[in-house]
C-alpha positions as a Markdown table, in Angstrom:
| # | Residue | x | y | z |
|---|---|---|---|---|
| 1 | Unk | 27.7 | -11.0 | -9.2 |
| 2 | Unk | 29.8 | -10.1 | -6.6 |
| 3 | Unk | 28.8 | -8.8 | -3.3 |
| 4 | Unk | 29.4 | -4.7 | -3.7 |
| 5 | Unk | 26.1 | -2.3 | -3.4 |
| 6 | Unk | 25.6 | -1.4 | -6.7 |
| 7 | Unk | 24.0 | 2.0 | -7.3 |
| 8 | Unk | 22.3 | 2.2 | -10.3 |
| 9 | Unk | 20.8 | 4.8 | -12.6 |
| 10 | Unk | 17.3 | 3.8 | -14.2 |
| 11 | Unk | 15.4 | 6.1 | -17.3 |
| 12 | Unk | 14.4 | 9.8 | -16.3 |
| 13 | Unk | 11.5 | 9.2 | -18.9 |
| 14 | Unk | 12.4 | 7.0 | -22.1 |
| 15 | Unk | 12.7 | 3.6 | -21.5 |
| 16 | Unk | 15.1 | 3.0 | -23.8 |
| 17 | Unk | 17.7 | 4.6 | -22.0 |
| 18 | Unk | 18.0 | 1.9 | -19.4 |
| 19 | Unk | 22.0 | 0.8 | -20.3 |
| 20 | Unk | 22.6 | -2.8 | -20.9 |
| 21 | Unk | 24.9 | -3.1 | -17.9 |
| 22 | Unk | 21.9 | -1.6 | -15.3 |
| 23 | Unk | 19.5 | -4.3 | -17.0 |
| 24 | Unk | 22.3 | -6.9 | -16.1 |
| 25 | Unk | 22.6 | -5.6 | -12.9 |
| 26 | Unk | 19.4 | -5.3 | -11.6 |
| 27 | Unk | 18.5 | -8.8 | -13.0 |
| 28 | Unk | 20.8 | -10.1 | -11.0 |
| 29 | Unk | 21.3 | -8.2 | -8.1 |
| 30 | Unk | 19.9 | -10.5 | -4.6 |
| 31 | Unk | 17.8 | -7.4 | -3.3 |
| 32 | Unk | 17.0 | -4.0 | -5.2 |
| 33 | Unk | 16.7 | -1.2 | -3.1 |
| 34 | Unk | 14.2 | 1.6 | -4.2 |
| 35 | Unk | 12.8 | 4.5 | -3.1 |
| 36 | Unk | 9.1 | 3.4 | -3.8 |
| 37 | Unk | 8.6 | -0.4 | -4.8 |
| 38 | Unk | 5.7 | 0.5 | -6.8 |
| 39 | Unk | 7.0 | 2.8 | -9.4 |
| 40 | Unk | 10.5 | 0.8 | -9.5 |
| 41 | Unk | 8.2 | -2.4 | -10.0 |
| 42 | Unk | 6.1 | -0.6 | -13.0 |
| 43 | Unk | 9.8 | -0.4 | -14.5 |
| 44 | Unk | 11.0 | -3.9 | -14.0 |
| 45 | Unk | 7.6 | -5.3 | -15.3 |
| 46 | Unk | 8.5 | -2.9 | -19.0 |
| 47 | Unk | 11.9 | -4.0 | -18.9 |
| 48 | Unk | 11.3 | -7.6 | -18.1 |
| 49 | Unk | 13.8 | -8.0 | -15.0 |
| 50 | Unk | 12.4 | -10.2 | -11.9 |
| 51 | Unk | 14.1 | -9.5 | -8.8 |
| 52 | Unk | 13.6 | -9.3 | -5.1 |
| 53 | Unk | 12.5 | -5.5 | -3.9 |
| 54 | Unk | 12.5 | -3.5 | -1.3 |
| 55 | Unk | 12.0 | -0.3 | 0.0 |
| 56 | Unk | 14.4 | 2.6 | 1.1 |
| 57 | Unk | 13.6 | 6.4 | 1.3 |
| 58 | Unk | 14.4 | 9.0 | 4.0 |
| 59 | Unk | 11.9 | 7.7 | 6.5 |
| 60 | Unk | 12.9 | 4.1 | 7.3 |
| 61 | Unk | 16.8 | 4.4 | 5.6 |
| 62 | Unk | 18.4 | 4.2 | 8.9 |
| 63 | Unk | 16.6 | 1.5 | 9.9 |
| 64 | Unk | 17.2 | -0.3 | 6.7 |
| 65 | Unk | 21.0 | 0.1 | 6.8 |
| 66 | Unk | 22.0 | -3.0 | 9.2 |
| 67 | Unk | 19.9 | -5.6 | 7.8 |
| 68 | Unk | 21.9 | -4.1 | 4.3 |
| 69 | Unk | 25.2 | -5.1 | 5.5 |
| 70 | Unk | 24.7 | -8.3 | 6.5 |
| 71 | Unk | 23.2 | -8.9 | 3.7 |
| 72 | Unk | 26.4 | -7.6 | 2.0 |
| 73 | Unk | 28.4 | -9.5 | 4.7 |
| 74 | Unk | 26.8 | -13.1 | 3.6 |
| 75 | Unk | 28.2 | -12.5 | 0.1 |
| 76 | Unk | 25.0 | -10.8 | -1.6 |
| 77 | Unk | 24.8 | -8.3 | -4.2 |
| 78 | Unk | 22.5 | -5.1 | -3.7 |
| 79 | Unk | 21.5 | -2.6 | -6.1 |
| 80 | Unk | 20.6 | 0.8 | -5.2 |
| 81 | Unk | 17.9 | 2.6 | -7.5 |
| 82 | Unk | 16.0 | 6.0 | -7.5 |
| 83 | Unk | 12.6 | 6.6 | -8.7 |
| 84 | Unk | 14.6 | 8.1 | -11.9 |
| 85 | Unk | 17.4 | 9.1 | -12.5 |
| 86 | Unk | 20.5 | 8.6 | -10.7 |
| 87 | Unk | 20.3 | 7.9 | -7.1 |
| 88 | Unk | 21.4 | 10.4 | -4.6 |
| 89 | Unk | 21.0 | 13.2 | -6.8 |
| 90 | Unk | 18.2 | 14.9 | -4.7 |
| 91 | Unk | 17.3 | 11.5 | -3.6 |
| 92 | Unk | 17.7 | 9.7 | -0.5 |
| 93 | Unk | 21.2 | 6.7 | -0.2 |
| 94 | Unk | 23.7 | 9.1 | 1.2 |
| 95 | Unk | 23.8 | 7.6 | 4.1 |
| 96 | Unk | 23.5 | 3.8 | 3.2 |
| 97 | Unk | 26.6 | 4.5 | 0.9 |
| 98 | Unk | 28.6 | 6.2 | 3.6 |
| 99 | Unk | 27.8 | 3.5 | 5.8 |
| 100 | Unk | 28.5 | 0.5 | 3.4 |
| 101 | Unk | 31.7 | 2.2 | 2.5 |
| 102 | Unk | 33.3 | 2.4 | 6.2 |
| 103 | Unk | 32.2 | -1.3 | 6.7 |
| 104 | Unk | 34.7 | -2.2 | 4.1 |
| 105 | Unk | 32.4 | -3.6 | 1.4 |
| 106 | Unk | 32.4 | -2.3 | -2.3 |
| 107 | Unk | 30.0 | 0.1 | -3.6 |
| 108 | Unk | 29.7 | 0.6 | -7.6 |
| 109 | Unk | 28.7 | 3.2 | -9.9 |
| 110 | Unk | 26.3 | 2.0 | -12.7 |
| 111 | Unk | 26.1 | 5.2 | -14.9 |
| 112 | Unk | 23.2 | 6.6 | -17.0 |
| 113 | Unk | 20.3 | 9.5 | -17.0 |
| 114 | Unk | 20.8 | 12.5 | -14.6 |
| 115 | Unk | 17.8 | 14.7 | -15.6 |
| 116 | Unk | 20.5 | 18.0 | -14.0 |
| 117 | Unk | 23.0 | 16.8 | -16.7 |
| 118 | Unk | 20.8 | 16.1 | -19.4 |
| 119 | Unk | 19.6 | 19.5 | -18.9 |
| 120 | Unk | 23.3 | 21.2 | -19.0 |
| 121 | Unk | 24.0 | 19.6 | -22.1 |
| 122 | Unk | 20.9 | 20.7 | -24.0 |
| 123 | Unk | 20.8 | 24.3 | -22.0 |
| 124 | Unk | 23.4 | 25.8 | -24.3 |
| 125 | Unk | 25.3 | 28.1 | -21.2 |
| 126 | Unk | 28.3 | 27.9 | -20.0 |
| 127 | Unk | 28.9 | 23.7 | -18.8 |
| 128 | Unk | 32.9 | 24.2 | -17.8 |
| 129 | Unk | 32.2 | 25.1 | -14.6 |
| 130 | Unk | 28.1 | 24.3 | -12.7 |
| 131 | Unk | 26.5 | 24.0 | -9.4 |
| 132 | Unk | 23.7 | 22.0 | -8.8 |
| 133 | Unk | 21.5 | 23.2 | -6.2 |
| 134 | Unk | 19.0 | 20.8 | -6.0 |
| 135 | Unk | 15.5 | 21.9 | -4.7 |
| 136 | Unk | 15.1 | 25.1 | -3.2 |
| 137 | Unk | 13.7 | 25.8 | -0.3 |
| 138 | Unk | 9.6 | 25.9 | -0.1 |
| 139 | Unk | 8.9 | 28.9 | 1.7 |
| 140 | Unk | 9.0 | 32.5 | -0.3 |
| 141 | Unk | 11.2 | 33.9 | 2.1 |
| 142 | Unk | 13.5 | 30.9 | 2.6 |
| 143 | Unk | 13.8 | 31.0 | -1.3 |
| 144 | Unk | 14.7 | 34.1 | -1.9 |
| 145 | Unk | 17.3 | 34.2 | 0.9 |
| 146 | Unk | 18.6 | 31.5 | -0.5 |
| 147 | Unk | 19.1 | 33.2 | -4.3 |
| 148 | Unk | 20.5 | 36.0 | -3.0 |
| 149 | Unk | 23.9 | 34.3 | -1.6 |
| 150 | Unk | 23.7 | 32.7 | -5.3 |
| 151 | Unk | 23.4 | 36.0 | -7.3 |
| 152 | Unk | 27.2 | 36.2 | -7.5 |
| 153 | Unk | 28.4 | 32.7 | -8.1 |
| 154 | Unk | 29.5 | 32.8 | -11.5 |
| 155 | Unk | 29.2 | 29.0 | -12.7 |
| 156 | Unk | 26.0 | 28.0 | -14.6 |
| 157 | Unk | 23.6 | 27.1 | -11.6 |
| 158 | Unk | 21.1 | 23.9 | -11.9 |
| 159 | Unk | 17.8 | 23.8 | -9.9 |
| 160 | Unk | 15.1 | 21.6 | -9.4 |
| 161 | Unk | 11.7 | 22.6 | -8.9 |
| 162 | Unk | 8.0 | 21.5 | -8.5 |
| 163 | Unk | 5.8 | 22.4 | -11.2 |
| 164 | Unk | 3.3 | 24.2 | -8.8 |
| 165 | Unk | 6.0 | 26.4 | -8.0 |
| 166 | Unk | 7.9 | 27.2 | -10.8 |
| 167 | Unk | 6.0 | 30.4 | -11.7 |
| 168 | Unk | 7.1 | 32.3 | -8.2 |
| 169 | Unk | 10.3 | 30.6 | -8.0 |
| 170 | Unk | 11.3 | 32.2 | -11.6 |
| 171 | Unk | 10.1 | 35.2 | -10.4 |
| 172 | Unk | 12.1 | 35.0 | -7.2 |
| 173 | Unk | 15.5 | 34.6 | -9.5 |
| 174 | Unk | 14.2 | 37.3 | -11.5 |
| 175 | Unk | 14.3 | 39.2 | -8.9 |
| 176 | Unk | 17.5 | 38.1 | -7.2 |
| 177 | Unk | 19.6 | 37.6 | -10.2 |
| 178 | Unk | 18.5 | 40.0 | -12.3 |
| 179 | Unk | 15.4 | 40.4 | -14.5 |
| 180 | Unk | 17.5 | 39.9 | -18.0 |
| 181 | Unk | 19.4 | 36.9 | -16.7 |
| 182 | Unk | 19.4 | 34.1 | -19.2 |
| 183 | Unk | 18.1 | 30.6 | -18.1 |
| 184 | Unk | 16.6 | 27.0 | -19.7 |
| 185 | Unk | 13.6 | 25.6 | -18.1 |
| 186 | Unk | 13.9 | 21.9 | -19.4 |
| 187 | Unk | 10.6 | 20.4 | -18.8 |
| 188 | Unk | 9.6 | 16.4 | -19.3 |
| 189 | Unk | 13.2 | 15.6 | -20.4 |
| 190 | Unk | 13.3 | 12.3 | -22.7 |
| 191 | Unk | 9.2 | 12.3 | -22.3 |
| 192 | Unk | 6.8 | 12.3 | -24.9 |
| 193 | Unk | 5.8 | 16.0 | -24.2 |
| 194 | Unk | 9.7 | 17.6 | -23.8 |
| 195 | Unk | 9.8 | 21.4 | -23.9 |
| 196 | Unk | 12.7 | 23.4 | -23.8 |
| 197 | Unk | 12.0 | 26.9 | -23.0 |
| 198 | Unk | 15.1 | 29.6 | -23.5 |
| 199 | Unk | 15.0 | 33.1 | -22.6 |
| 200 | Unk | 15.5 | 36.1 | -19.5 |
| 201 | Unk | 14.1 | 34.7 | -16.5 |
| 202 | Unk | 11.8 | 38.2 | -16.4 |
| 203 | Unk | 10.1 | 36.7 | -19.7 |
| 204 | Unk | 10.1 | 32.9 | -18.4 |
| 205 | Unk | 8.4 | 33.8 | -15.2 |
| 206 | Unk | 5.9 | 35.6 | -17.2 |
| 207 | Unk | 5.5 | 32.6 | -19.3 |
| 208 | Unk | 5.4 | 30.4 | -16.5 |
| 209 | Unk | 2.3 | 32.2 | -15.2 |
| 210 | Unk | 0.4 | 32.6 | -18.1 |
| 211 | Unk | 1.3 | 29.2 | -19.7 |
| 212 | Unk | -0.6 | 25.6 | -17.7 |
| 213 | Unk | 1.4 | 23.7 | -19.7 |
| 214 | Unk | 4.5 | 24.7 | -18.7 |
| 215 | Unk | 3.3 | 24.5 | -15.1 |
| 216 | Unk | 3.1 | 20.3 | -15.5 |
| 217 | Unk | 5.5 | 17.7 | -15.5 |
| 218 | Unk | 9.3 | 17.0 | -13.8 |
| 219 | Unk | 11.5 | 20.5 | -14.3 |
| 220 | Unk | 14.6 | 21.3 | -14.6 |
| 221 | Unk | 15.9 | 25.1 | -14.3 |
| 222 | Unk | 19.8 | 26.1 | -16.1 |
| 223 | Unk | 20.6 | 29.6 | -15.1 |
| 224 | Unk | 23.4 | 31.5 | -16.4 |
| 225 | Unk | 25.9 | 32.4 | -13.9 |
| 226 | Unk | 26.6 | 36.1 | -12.8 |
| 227 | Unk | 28.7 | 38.1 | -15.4 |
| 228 | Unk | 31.2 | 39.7 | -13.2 |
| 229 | Unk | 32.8 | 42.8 | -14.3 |
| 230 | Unk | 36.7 | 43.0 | -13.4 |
| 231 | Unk | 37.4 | 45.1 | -10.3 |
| 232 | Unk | 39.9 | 47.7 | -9.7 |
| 233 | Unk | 42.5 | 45.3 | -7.5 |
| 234 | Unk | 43.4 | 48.2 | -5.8 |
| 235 | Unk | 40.0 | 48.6 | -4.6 |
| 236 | Unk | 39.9 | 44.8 | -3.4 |
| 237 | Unk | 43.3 | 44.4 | -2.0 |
| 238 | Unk | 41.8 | 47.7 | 0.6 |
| 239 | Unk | 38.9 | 45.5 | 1.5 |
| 240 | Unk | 40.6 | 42.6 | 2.2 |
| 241 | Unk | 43.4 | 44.2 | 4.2 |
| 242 | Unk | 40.1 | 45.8 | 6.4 |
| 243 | Unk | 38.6 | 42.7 | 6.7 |
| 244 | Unk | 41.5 | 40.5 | 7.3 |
| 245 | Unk | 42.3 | 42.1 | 10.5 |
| 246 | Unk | 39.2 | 40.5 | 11.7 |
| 247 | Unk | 38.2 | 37.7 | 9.7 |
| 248 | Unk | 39.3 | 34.2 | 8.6 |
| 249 | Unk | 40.9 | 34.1 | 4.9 |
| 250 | Unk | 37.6 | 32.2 | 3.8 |
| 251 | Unk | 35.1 | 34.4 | 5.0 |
| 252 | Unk | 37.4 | 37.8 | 4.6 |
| 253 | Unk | 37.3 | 36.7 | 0.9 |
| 254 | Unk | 33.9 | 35.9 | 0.1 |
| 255 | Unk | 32.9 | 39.5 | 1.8 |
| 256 | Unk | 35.4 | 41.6 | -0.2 |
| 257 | Unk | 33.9 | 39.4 | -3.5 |
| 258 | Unk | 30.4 | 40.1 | -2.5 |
| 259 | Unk | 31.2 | 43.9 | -2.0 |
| 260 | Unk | 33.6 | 44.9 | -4.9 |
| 261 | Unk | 31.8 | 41.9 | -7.4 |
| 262 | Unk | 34.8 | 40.3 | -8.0 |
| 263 | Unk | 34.8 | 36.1 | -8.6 |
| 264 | Unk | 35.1 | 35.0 | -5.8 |
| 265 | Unk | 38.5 | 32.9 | -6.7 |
| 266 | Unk | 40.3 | 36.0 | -7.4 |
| 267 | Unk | 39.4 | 37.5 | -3.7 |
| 268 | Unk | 40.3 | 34.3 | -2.2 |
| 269 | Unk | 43.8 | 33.9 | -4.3 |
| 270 | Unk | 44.5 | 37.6 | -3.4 |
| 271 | Unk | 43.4 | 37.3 | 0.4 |
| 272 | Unk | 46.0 | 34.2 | 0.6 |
| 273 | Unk | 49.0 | 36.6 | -1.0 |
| 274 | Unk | 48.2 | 39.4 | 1.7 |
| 275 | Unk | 48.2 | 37.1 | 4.5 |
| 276 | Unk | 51.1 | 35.3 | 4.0 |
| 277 | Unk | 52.8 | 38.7 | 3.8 |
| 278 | Unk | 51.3 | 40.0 | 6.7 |
C-alpha cells in the first residue's frame, strides 16, 4: 500500500460490519496502531488478519508519534484503529494525525461504525442539524454545569455515557433540559442484547434506576434539542443594542439568545446587522 496513515474504523459490536476495504487495509498495513493490543488482537484473530501491532492511547501517544513518521518517512503504511468504532471519536489520535498531516505525509479515512451515528439514525429526532458532546464530565457538579450551557442549543445533542452513571446523568438532563424532553438511550448497538429505549428523559431516568439491565453495556444518549419559541425581535434587538456597547458580537449574541430564548443564529445574524450600522 502506499505510505499514508490510514485511520480506520473497526465493528462497534457485529463483526460483520468490518468493510472489505478496512479488512484490506489492516491486512496489509506495516504497523497497526491501537488503543489496546489486546482487544484489537481478539479482532484480528475473528477476522483472520495477521499484522504487526502496537500500542497508542493517551498515555504514551506523544512518545509514540516520532518513531510513527519515520516509519511513514521510510515508505511504510500505518493504520490507525480504535477499540471500536471510529477512531478519534472520544478516542485518543488527534494528535498523531495533526502531527502526520504538517509532516507532509498522507493520512486516509477508512469509513465504517460510529456507535454516535448509528444512534442518530435509529433515534428518530431531528438528524439535519447534531452536536456530539462526547462524555460528560464525571463529577455531579461539573455535569450539570455543563447541561446547563446546552439547555438552549437547539440541534439534536449526542452523549456518551458510562453505564454506572447513566441513571444520575439522565436525571441531571432531566433536570437541566427539562423533565418532558424527548431522548433515545441506545444501549449495546449491533450487540446481541440491543435496546433502544424512547421516551421524556423524567421517565428514562426513572427507568434507568429501577431497570439493571439498562444500567449494562456501551450507551449512547440522543436528546432532542431545545424547542425555542420565536421572540419578539423588538425585544432582542434592545438586548443586543445593551449589550453591544460592551461586548464582542459573539458573546453580545449568545447572551441576548440565552435571555430572550431565541436560536442562537438569529441573535447572532441580528447582532451583525446592528453593528455594522452602528
Amino acid at each position: 500500500m502506499p505510505a499514508a496513515l490510514y485511520v480506520v474504523a473497526t465493528p462497534i459490536g457485529n463483526l460483520a460490519d468490518l468493510a472489505p476495504r478496512a479488512r484490506d487495509v489492516l491486512a496489509g498495513a506495516a504497523l497497526v496502531l491501537a488503543e489496546d493490543t489486546r482487544h484489537t488482537g481478539q479482532l484480528f484473530a475473528a477476522c483472520g488478519i495477521t499484522a504487526s501491532l502496537a500500542s497508542l492511547h493517551e498515555h504514551n501517544e506523544a512518545q509514540r508519534i516520532p518513531q510513527i513518521l519515520e516509519r511513514l518517512r521510510r515508505g511504510e503504511a500505518i493504520a490507525l484503529v480504535s477499540d471500536a468504532g471510529t477512531p478519534l471519536v472520544s478516542d485518543p489520535g488527534y494528535r498523531l494525525v495533526h502531527e502526520v498531516a504538517a509532516a507532509g505525509f498522507a493520512v486516509r479515512p477508512v469509513p465504517g461504525a460510529c456507535a454516535a451515528i448509528a444512534a442518530l439514525s435509529v433515534a428518530g429526532l431531528p438528524s439535519d442539524r447534531f452536536s456530539f458532546e462526547g462524555f460528560l464530565p464525571a463529577r455531579a457538579a461539573a455535569r450539570s454545569a455543563r447541561l446547563a450551557e446546552l439547555a438552549t442549543a437547539s440541534a439534536t445533542l449526542i452523549f456518551y455515557e458510562a453505564p454506572h452513571r447513566l441513571a444520575e446523568t439522565l436525571a441531571d438532563m432531566a433536570a437541566q433540559f427539562g423533565a418532558a424532553r424527548t431522548a433515545v438511550v441506545a444501549r449495546e448497538l449491533t450487540k446481541l442484547f440491543e435496546s433502544l429505549y424512547r421516551d421524556t428523559l423524567e421517565n428514562l431516568a426513572q427507568r434507568a434506576a429501577q431497570d439493571a439491565d439498562m444500567q449494562r453495556g456501551e450507551i449512547v444518549i440522543v436528546v432532542a434539542g431545545a424547542q425555542v419559541a420565536p421572540s419578539d425581535e423588538g425585544e432582542v434587538r434592545r438586548v443586543l443594542e445593551v449589550l453591544l456597547a460592551q461586548l464582542p458580537v459573539r458573546q453580545a449574541a449568545d447572551l441576548a439568545a440565552q435571555i430572550t430564548r431565541t436560536a442562537p443564529n438569529a441573535a447572532y445574524r441580528l447582532a451583525l446587522e446592528l453593528k455594522r450600522g452602528a
